[in-house]
N, C-alpha and C positions, 0 to 999 in steps of 0.2 A: 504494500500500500504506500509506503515512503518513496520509492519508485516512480510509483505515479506521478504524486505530486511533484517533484524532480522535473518529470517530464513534462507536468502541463506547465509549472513555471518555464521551464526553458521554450516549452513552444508559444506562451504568449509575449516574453520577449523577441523571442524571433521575428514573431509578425508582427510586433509593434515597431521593430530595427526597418522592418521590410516595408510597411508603408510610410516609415518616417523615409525612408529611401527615395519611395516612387513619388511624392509630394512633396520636395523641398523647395518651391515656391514660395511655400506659404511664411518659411519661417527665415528665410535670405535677405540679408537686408538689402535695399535698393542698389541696383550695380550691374553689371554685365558677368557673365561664369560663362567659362569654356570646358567641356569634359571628352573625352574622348577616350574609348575603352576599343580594345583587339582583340578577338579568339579566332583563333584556328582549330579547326575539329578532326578529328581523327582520320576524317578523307583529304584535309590539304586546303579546306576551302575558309578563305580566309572571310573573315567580315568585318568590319571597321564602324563605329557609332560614333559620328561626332553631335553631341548636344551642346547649342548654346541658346543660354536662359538672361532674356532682360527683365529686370526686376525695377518696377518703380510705382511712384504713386502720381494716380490719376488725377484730374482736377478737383474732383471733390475727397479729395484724401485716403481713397478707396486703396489699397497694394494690389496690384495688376501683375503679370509676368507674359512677357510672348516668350515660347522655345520651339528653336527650329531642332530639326532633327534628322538629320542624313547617315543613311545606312548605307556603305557600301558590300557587296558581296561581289567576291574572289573566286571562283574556283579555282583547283590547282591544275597547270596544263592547259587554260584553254579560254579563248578570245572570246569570253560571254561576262566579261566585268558589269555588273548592273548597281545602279543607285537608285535611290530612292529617298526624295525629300516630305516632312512635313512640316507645318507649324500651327502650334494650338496656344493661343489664349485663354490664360487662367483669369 
């Protein structure tokens, strides 16, 4: 039974790490952030995420954020490089 709880504390901080992760808008202060992460996976094929996030406040004092967001993917060996852009306003 100690166990357990072990496990379920550790799993509500994980998902609380994890969307403090996927929402860090909210808590950035006003500014420009540049991130850019790489994995290569077991077949070769590479992928590249670059995220940048404008943080600011609007006229009426509201915190705003635009993030663009460009995925490239690689395969290994072969002339099919693809990207792919978004941007979402928080």
């Amino acid at each position: 039974m100690r166990n357990i709880h072990k496990l379920s504390f550790l799993t509500v901080g994980t998902l609380a790490f994890m969307l403090s992760a996927c929402t860090p808008n909210h808590t950035l202060p006003p500014g420009e952030y540049e991130r850019t992460e790489t994995h290569v996976n077991k077949y070769g094929t590479k992928t590249e995420t670059k995220t940048n996030t404008n943080v600011y406040y609007d006229e009426y004092g509201n915190k705003r954020a635009v993030q663009e967001v460009e995925k490239t993917t690689d395969p290994k060996g072969l002339m099919n490089k693809s990207t792919s852009k978004s941007t979402t306003t928080y």
